[in-house]
C-alpha positions, -999 to 999 in steps of 0.1 A, spaced: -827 791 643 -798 772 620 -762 764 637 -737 761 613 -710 737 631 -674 734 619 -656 708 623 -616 709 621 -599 678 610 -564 679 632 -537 652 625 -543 621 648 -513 635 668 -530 669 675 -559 673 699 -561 705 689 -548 726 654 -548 755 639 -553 744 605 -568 711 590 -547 676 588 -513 694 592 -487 680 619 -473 711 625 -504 734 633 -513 718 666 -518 735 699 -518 702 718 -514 668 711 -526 639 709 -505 620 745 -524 596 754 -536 576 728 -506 583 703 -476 592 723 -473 624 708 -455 654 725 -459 692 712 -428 704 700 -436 740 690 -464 731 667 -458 698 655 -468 668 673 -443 638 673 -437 606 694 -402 622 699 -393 654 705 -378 675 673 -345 690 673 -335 713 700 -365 701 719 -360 681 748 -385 659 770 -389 665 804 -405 649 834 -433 679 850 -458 675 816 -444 644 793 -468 657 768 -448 691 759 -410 693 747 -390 722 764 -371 743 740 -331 732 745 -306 760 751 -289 768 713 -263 744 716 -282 718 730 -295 691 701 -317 675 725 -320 684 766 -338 666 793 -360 687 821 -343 717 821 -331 739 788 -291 742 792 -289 700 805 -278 687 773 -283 652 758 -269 660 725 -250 683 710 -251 700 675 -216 694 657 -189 707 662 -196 710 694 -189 681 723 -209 662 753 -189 672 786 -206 661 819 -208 682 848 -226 664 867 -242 620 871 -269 640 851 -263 669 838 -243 679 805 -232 710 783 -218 716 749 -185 726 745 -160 733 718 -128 715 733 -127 695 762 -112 714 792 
């Protein structure tokens, strides 16, 4: 009986990929020897715009809120904002975008 194997080349930051030796095909990445967290499909060492990083699964980006450049933990808890649009703390730890501060 013949096996035909195949073998898919991922990025070194993917684990796993759809496609071979593209950064933005992978499923899962690549954390623990690289760094590299899954931001939709792409693997990184930082998380892509309007992903943000959070603390349950280091591994995986959370998708920010839309006015949210980059969040922390939970969608809507801003780090960053995209222009024209300003950092206003609500809380020690938490943040939102606004358009003019209040």
């Amino acid at each position: 009986m013949n096996v035909i194997v195949s073998v898919r080349l991922c990025h070194p930051y993917c684990t796993i990929c759809t496609a071979d030796t593209y950064i933005n095909s992978c499923t899962a990445c690549n954390y623990y020897d690289e760094m590299a967290k899954l931001s939709g499909t792409t693997c990184n060492v930082t998380c892509a715009l309007g992903y943000g990083d959070q603390t349950l699964d280091p591994s995986i980006c959370i998708v920010c809120a839309p006015q949210c450049k980059y969040c922390f933990d939970l969608p809507e808890s801003c780090w960053d904002c995209y222009s024209p649009l300003l950092l206003l703390p609500v809380t020690t730890t938490n943040f939102t975008c606004v358009a003019q501060c209040p």
